[in-house]
C-alpha positions as CSV (number, residue, x, y, z in Angstrom):
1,X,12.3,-16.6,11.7
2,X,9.3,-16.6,14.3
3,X,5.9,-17.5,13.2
4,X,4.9,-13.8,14.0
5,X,5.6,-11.2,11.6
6,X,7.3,-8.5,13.8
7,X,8.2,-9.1,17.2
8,X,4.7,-8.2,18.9
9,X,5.5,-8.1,22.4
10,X,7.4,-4.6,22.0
11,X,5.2,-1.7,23.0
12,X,4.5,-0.3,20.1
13,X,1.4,-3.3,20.1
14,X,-1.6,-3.9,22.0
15,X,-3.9,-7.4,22.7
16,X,-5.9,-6.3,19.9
17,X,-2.8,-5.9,17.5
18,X,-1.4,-9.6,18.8
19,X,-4.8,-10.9,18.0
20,X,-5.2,-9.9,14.6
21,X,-2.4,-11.8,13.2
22,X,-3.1,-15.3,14.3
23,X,-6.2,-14.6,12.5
24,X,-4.6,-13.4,9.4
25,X,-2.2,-16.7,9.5
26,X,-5.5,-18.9,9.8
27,X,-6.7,-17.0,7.0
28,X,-3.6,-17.6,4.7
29,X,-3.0,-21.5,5.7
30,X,-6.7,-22.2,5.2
31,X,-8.0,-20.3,2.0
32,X,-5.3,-18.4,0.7
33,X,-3.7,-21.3,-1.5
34,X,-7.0,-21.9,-3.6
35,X,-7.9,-18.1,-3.9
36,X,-4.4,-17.8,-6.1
37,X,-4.8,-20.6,-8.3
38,X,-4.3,-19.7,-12.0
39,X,-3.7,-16.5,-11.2
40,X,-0.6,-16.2,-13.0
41,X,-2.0,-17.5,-16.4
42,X,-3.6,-14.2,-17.5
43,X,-4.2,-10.9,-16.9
44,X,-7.8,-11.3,-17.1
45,X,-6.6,-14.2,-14.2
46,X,-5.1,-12.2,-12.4
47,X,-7.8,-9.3,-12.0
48,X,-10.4,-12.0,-11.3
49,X,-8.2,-13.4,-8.4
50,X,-7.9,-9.9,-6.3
51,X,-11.5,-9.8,-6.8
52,X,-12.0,-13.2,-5.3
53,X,-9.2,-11.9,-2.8
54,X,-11.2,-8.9,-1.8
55,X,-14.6,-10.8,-1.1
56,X,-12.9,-13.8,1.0
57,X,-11.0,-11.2,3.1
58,X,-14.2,-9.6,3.4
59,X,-15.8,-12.7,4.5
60,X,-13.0,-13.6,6.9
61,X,-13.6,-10.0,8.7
62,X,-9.8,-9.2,7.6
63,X,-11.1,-6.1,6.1
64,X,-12.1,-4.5,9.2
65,X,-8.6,-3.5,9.7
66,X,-9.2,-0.4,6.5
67,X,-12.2,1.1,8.2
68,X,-13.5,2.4,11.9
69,X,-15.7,0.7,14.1
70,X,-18.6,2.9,13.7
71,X,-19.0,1.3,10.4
72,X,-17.9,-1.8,10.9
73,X,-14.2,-1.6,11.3
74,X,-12.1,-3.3,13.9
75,X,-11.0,-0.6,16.4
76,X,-12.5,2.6,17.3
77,X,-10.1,4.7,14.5
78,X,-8.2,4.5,11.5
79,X,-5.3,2.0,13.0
80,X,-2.2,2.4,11.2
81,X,-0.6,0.2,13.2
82,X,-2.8,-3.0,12.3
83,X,-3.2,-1.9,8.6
84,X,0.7,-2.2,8.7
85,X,0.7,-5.6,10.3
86,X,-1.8,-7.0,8.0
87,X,0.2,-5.9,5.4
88,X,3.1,-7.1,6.3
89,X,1.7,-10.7,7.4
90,X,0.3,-11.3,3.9
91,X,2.7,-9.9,1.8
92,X,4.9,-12.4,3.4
93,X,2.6,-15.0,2.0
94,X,1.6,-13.2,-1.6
95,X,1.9,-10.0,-3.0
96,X,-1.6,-10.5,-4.3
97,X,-3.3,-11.1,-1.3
98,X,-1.2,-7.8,0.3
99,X,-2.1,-6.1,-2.5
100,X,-6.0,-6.7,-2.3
101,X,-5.7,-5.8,1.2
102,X,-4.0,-2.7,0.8
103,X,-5.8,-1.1,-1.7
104,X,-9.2,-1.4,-0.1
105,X,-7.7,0.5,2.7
106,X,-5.7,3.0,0.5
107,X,-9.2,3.7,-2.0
108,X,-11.3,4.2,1.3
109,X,-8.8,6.0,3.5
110,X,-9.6,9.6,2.0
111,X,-13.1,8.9,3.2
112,X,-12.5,7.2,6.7
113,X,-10.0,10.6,7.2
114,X,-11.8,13.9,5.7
115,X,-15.4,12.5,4.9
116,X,-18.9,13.4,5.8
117,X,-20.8,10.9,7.9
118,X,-23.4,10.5,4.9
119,X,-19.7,9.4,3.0
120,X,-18.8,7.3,4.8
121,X,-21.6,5.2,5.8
122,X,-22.4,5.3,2.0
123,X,-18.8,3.4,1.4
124,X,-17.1,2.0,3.9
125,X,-19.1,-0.7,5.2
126,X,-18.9,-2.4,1.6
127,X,-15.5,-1.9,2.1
128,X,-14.8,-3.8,5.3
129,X,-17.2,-6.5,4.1
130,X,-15.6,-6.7,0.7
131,X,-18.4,-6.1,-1.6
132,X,-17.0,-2.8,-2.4
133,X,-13.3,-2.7,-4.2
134,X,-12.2,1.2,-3.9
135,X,-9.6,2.6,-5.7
136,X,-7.0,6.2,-5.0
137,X,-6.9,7.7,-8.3
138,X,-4.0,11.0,-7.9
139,X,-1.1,9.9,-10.2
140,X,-1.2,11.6,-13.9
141,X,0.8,10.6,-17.2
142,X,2.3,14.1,-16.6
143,X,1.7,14.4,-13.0
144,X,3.1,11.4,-10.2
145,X,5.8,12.9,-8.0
146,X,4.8,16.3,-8.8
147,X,1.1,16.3,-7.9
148,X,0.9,20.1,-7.9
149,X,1.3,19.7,-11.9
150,X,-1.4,17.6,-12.1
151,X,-4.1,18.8,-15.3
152,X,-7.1,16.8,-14.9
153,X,-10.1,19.4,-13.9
154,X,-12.8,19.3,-12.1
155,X,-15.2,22.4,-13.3
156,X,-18.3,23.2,-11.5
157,X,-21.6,23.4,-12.7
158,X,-24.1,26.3,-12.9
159,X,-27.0,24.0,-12.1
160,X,-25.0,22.2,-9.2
161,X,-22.4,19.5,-9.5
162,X,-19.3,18.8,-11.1
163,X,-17.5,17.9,-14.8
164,X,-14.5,15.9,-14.5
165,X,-12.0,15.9,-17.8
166,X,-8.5,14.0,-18.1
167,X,-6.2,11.2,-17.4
168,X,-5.4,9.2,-14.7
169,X,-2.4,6.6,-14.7
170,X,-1.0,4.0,-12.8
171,X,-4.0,3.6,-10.9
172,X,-4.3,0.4,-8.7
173,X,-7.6,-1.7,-8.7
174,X,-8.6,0.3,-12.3
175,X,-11.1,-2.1,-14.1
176,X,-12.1,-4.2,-11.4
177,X,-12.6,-0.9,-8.7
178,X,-16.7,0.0,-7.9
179,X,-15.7,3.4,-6.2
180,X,-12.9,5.9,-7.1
181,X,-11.7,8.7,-5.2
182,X,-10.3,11.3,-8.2
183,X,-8.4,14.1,-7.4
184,X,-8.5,16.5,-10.0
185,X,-7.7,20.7,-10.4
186,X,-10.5,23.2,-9.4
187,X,-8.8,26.3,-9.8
188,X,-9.8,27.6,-6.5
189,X,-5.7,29.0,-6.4
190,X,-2.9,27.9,-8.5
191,X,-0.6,24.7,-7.9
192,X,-1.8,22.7,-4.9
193,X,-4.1,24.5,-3.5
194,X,-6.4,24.2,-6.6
195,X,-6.4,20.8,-6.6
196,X,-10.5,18.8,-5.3
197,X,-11.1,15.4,-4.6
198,X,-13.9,13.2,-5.4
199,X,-16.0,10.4,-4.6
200,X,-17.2,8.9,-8.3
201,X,-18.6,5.6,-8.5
202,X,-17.6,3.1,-11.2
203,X,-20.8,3.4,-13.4
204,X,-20.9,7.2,-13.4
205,X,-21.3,8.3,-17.3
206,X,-17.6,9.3,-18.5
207,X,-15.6,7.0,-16.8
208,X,-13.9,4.7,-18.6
209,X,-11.2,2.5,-16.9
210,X,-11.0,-0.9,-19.3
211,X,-7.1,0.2,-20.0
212,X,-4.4,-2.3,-18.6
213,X,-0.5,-1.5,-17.7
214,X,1.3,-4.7,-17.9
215,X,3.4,-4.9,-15.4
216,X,6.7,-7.2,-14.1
217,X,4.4,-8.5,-11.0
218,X,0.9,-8.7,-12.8
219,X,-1.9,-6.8,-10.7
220,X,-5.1,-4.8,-11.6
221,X,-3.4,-1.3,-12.9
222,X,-4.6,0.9,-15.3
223,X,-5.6,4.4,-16.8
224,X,-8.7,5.6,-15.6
225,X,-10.0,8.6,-18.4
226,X,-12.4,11.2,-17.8
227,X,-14.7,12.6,-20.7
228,X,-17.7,15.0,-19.8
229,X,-17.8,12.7,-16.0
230,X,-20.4,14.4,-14.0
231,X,-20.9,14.3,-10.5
232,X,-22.9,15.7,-7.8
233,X,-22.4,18.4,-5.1
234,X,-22.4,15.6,-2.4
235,X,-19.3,13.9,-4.2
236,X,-17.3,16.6,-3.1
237,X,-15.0,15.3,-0.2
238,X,-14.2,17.9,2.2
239,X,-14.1,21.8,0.7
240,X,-12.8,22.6,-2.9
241,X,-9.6,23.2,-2.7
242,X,-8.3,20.5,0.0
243,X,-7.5,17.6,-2.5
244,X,-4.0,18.2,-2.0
245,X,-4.3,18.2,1.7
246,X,-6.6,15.4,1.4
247,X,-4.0,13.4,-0.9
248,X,-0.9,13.9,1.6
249,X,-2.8,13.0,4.6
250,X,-3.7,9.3,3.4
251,X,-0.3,8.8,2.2
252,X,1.4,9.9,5.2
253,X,-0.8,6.8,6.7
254,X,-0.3,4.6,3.6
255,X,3.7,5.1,3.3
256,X,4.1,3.2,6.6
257,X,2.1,0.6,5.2
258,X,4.1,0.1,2.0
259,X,7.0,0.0,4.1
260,X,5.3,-3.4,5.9
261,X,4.7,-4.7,2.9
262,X,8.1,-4.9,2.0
263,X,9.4,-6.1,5.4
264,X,7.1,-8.9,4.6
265,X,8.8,-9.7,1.6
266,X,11.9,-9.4,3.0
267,X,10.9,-11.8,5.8
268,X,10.1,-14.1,3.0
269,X,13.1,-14.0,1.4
270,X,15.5,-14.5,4.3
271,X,13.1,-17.4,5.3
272,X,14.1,-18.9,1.8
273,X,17.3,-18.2,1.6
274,X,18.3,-19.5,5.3
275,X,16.4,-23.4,4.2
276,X,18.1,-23.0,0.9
277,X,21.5,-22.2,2.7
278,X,21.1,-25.5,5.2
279,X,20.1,-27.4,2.6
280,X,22.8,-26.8,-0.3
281,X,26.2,-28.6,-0.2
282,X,29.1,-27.4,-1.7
283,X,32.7,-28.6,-1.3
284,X,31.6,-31.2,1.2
285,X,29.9,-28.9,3.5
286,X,26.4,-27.0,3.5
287,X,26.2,-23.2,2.3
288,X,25.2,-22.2,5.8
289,X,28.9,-23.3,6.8
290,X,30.8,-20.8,4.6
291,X,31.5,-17.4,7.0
292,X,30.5,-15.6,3.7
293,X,27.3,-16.7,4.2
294,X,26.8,-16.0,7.8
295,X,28.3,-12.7,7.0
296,X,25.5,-12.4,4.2
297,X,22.5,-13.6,6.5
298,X,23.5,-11.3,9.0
299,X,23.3,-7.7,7.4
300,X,19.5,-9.5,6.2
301,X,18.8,-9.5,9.7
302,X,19.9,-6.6,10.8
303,X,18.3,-4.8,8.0
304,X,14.9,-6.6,8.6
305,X,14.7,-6.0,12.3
306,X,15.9,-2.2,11.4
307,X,12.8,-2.1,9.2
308,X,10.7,-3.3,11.5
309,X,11.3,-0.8,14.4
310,X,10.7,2.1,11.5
311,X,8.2,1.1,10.0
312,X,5.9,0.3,13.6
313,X,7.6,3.6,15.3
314,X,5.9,5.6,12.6
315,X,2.6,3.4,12.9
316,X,2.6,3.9,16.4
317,X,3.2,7.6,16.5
318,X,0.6,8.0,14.0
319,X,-1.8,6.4,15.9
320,X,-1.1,7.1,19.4
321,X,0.4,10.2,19.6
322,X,-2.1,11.5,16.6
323,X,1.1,13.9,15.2
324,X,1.9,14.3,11.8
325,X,4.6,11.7,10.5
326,X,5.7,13.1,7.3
327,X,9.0,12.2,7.7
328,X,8.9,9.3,9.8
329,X,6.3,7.9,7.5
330,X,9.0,8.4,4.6
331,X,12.2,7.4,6.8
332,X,10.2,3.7,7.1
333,X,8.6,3.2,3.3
334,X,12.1,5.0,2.3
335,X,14.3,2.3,4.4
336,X,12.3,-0.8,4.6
337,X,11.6,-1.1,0.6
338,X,15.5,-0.6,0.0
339,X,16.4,-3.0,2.3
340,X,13.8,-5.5,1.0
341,X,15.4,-5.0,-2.5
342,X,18.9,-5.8,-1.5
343,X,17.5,-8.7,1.1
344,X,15.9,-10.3,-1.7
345,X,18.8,-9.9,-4.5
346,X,21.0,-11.8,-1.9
347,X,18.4,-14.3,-1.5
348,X,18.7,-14.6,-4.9
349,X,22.4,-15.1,-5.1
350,X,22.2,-17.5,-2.4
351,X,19.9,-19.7,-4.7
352,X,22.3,-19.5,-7.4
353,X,20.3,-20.2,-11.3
354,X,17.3,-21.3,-9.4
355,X,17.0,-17.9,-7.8
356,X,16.3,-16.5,-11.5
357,X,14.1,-19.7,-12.6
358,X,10.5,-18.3,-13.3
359,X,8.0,-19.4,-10.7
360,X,10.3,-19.7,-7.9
361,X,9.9,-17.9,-4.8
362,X,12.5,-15.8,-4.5
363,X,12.4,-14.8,-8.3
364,X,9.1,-13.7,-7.3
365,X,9.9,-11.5,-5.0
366,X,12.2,-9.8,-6.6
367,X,10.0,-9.0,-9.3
368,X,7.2,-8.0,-6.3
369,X,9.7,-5.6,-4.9
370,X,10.4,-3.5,-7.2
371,X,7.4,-1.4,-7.7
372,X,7.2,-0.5,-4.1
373,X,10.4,1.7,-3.7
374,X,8.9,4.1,-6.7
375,X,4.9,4.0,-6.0
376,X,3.4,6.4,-2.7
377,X,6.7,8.0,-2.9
378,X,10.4,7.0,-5.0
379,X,13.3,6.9,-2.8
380,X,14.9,9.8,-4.1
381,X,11.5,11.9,-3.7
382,X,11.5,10.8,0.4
383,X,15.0,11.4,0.8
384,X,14.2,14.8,-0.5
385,X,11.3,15.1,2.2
386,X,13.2,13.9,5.2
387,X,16.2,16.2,4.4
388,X,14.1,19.0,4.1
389,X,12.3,18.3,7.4
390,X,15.4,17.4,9.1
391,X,16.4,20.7,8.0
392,X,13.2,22.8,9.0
393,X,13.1,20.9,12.6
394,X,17.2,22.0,13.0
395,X,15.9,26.0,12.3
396,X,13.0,25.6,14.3
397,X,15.6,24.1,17.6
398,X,17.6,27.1,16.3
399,X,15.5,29.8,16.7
400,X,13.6,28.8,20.0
């Protein structure tokens, strides 16, 4: 596999797109091994390690990539395009160090997209410089793929402000996050359209996020409860009442991004499994001579390369042709984490017992990969999407 992780001389990219990931590479050869050491010993490990993540990033101006220029981004706008290549370059290297990337851009995205100026100087230049960790708090015990059924409220004040009461679960970066943007129901008119979001900082009074989720690939996750949480009129991001709108718009940037993540660890894994395949004999040849094999490598590469061109058309149309992607966002997140699962179960099988031995590579990803084909969308949810918009843009042909 090339040292690049997509193929950057195809149009979708620009100079400023081919020069970010050399930089990311430098970043991950030079600092990223001691930044993950211990990590895996503890939780409390593990949450200190995506904070030390987030603030060498920061350092390394790698953070750049979540936020615009006017506040000390990278590029002029919010890039999809390099958000995905970032992605996709470190999770190739460690979900860890994707995942810290990621999440700054996903907890600061509602801001960058449908904030006021006073908003978003107020947040995103900690972000890009890493002495902010943000977090994107929607999901519900009661409420994930459903957001409409979402319960927490948000109830507004006679005097001015805001009281935020329930749950929120699942939630990325919870316990270790300064800044939350909460979504919650405001009743301005039932089922989505009564749903607000909000900018509440970590400290606020009625916040408590100090419960863990243990999960298969250890990363900060957590419930994030509101009791009597009060905020002021200026939290507000864009009207009451838009939260939904606000919601779908960051993830129909943030699905393309999830799908680059997992073309990274698919990259990974059929970088593994091709060494392991030269390397192994069997029957007084090597693995890589068996047709069964080749047959095997073959759909990995086919599948990766098909996951690339998804995942950076969607970036691309995002970005250049400023249209909504709904279901080209969910087309690439949708493909490219299903192919990454089966890419890495072969990779697996390829390694035989030592695919399944804790600590190795391979069984590593295949723990990594699993979360992404149910979070910012599950499969069966975005097949849903793209057969209903498939459907819609057929009627629409129809009747013009």
């Amino acid at each position: 596999m090339p040292a690049t992780p997509a193929d950057l001389a195809w149009p979708f990219f620009d100079d400023g797109h081919r020069a970010l990931v050399p930089q990311l590479e430098r970043w991950i050869a030079e600092e990223l091994p001691a930044l993950l050491e211990g990590s895996e010993g503890s939780l409390d490990a593990c949450y200190a390690c995506v904070q030390r993540l987030v603030r060498s990033l920061g350092r390394a101006g790698l953070l750049r990539a979540c936020v615009p220029a006017a506040y000390g981004g990278l590029r002029e706008n919010f890039d999809v395009r390099s958000l995905a290549l970032a992605r996709e370059t470190l999770a190739r290297a460690s979900g860890l160090a994707d995942f810290a990337l990621a999440m700054q851009g996903l907890g600061s995205a509602p801001v960058t997209l449908f904030g006021n100026a006073a908003q978003k100087a107020a947040l995103l230049p900690g972000v890009a410089e890493g002495r902010t960790i943000t977090a994107f708090a929607l999901s519900e015990p009661d409420a994930g793929s459903d957001v409409a059924a979402m319960s927490a409220t948000a109830e507004r004040l006679p005097g001015g402000g805001w009281r935020l009461e329930g749950v929120k679960t699942w939630i990325s970066n919870a316990g270790i996050a300064d800044h939350y943007v909460i979504f919650a129901r405001s009743g301005e008119a039932p089922g989505a359209r009564g749903i607000s979001a909000f900018m509440v900082d970590a400290r606020t009074p009625g916040l408590d996020a100090s419960e863990r989720i243990p999960v298969i690939a250890p990363h900060p996750l957590g419930l994030v409860k509101l009791n009597d949480c009060r905020v002021g009129d200026e939290a507000l991001l864009g009207e009451a009442g838009q939260g939904f709108k606000i919601a779908m718009g960051t993830l129909d940037s943030f699905r393309t991004t999830v799908g680059a993540a997992a073309l990274g660890f698919a990259r990974r894994a059929l970088d593994e499994a091709v060494q392991r395949a030269h390397a192994r004999q069997m029957f007084g040849k090597t693995l890589a001579d068996f047709q069964m094999t080749q047959q095997k490598v073959g759909q990995m590469a086919v599948s990766i390369d098909a996951s690339a061109l998804m995942v950076y058309r969607a970036a691309w149309a995002k970005d250049v042709q400023q249209v909504r992607v709904t279901r080209e966002a969910s087309m690439a997140k949708l493909y490219a984490t299903e192919a990454a699962q089966q890419v890495i179960d072969g990779a697996v099988q390829l390694f035989g017992g030592l695919g399944v031995v804790h600590g190795s590579v391979v069984e590593r990803l295949y723990r990594e990969i699993r979360a992404l084909r149910i979070y910012e969308g599950a499969s069966e949810v975005l097949e849903l999407i793209v057969g209903a918009r498939t459907l819609q843009d057929a009627q629409g042909t129809a009747r013009g």
